[in-house]
Residue frames as qw, qx, qy, qz and C-alpha x, y, z in Angstrom:
[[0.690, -0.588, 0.342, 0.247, -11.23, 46.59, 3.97],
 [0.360, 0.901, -0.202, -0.136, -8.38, 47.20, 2.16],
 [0.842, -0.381, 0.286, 0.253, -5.62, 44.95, 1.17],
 [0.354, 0.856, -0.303, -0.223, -2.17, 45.66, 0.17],
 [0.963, -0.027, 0.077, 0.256, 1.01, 44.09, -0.65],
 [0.030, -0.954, 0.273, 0.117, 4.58, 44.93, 0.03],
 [0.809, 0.470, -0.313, 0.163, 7.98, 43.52, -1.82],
 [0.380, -0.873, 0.305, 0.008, 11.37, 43.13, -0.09],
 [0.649, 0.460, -0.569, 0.210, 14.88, 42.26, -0.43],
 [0.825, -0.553, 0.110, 0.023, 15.81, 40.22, 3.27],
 [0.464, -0.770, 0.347, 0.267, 18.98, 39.83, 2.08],
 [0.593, 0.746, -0.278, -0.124, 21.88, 40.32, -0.36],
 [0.736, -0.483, 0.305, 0.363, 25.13, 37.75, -0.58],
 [0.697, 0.701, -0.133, 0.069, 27.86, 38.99, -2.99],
 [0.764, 0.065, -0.108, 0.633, 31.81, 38.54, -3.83],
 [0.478, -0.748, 0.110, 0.447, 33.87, 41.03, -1.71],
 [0.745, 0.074, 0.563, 0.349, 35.81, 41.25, -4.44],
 [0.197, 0.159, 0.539, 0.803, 34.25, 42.46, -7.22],
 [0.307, 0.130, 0.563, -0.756, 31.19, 43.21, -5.85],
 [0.489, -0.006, -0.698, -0.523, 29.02, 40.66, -7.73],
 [0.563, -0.049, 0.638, -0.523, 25.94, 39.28, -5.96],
 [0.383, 0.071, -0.867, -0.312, 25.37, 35.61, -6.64],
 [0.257, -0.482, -0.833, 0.087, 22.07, 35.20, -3.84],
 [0.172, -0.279, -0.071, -0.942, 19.28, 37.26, -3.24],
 [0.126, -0.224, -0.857, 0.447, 16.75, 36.74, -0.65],
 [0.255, -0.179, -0.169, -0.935, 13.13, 38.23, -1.14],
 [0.041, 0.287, 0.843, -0.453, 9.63, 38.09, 0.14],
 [0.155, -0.388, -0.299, -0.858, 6.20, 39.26, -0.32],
 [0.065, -0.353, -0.853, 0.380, 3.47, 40.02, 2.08],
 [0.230, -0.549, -0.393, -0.701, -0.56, 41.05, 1.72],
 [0.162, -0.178, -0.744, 0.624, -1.98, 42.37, 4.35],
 [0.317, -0.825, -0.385, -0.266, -5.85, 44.11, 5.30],
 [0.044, 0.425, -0.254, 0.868, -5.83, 47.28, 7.15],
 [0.596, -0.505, -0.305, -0.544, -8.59, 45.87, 9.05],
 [0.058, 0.432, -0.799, 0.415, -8.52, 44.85, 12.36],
 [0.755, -0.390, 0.426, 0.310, -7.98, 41.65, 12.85],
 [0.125, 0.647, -0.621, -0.424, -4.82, 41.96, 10.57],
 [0.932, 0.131, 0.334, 0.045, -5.00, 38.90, 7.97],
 [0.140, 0.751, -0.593, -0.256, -1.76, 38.36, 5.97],
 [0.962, 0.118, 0.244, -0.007, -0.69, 36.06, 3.60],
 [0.168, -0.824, 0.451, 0.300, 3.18, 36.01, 2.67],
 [0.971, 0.038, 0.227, 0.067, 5.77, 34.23, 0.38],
 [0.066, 0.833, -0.523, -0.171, 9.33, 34.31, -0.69],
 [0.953, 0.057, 0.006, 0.296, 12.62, 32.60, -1.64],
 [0.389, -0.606, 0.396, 0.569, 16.02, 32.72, -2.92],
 [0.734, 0.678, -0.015, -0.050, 17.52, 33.99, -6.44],
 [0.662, -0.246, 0.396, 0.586, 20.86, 32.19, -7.10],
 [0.271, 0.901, -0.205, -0.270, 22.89, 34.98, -9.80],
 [0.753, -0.215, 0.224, 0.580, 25.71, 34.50, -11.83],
 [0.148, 0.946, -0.032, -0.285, 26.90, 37.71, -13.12],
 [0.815, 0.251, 0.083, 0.515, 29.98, 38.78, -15.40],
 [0.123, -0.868, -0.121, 0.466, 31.90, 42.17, -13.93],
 [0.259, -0.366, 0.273, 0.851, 33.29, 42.88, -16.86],
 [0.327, 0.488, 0.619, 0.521, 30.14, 42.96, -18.83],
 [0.048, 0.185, -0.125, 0.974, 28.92, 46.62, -19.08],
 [0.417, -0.551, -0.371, -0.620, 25.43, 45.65, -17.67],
 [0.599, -0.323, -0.624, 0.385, 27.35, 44.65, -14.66],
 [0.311, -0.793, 0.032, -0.522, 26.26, 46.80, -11.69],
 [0.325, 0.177, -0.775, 0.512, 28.42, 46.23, -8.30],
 [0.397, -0.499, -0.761, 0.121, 27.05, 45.56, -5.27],
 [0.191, -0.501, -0.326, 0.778, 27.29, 49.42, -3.81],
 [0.237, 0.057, -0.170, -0.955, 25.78, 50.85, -6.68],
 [0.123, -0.395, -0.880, -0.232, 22.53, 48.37, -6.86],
 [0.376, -0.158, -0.070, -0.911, 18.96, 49.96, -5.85],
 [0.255, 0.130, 0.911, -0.298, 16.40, 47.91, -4.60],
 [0.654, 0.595, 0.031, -0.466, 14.39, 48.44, -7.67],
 [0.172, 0.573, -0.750, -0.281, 16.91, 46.68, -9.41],
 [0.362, -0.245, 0.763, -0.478, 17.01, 44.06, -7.26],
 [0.499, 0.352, 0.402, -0.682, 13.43, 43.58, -7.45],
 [0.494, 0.638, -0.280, -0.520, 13.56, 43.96, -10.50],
 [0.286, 0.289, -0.894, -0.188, 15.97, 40.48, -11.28],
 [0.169, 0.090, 0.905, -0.380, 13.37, 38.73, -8.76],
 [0.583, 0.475, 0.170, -0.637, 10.38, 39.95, -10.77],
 [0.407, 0.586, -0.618, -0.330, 12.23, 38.65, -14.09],
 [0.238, 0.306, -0.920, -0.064, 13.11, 35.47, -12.67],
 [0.336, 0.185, 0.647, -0.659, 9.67, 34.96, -11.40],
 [0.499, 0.424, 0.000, -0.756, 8.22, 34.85, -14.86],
 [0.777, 0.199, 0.597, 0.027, 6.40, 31.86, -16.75],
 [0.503, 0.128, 0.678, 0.520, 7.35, 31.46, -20.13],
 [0.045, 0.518, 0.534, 0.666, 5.97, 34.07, -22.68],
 [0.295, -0.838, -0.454, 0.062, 4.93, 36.11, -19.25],
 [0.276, 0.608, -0.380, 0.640, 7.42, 39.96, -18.69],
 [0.211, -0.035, -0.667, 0.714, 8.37, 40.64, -14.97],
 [0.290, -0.142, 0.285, -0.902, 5.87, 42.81, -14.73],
 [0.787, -0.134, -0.365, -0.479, 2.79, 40.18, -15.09],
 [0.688, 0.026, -0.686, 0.236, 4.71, 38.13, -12.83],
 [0.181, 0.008, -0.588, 0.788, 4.88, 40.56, -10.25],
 [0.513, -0.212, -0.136, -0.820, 1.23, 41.30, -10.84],
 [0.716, 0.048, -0.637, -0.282, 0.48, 37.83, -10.60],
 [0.605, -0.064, -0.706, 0.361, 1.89, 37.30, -7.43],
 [0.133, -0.095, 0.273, -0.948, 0.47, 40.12, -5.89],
 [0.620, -0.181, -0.188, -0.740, -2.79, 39.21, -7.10],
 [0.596, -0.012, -0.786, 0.164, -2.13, 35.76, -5.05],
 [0.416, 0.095, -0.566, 0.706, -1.74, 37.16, -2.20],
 [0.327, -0.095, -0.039, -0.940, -4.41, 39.95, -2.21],
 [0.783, -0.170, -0.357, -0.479, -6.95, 36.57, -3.03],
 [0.497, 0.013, -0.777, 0.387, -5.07, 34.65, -0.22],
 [0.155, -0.036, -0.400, 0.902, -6.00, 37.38, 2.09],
 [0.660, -0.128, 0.018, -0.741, -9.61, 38.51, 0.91],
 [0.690, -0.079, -0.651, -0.308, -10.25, 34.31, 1.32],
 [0.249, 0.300, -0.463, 0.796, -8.84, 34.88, 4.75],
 [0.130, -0.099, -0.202, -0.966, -11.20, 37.35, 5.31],
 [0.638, -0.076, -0.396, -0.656, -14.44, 35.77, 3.79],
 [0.661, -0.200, -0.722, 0.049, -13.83, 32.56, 5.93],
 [0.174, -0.133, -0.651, 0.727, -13.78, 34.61, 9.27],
 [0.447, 0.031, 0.039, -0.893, -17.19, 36.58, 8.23],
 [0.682, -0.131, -0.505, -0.513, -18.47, 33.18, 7.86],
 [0.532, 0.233, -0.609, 0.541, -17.08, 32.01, 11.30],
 [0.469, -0.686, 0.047, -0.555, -18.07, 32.02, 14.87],
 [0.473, 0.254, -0.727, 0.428, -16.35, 31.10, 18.03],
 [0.421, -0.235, 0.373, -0.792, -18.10, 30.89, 21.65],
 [0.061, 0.175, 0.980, 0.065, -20.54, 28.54, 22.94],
 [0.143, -0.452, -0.584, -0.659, -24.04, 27.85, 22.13],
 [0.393, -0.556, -0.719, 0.137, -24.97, 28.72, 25.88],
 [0.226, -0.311, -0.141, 0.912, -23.45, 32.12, 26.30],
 [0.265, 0.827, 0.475, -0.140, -25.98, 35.08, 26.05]]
């Protein structure tokens, strides 16, 4: 059984304005392909403060959801750890949330002891 795991942005809040986003809404979720479906999920919010006149500033109509991602991966990370280990990390949470999931239904039985 196979389990994956998929990122998202839920939602984006920025200044009208300039188009600076100062909240970012995200999630993950693992899931098995198996069936029953087991899933194990988590998320938050990333408060921003940005500067539009610096030149790494990106408005809000040109962003990418790789970007995105990309500031939530970043701001996800422990000390001495890059985004990308962070986003590993939390994947690999999830994945072991899910195979534990799993392992506790294969050990698991429901019914009574009289039924044939």
């Amino acid at each position: 059984m196979a389990i994956t795991t998929e990122w998202s942005i839920n939602n984006m809040v920025h200044v009208d304005t300039d188009g600076g986003v100062i909240l970012v809404y995200w999630s993950i979720i693992g899931k098995s392909d198996g069936d029953p479906v087991y899933t194990a999920s988590d998320g938050g919010k990333l408060k921003l403060e940005y500067d539009a006149s610096s030149p790494d500033f990106t408005p809000y109509a040109d962003l990418t959801e790789n970007q995105v991602l990309g500031w939530v991966w970043d701001s996800l990370a422990d000390e001495g750890e890059t985004a990308t280990q962070a986003k590993e990390r939390y994947e690999a949470a999830r994945v072991a949330k899910v195979q534990a999931q799993i392992d506790r239904a294969a050990e698991e039985s429901s019914g009574f002891p009289w039924e044939t």
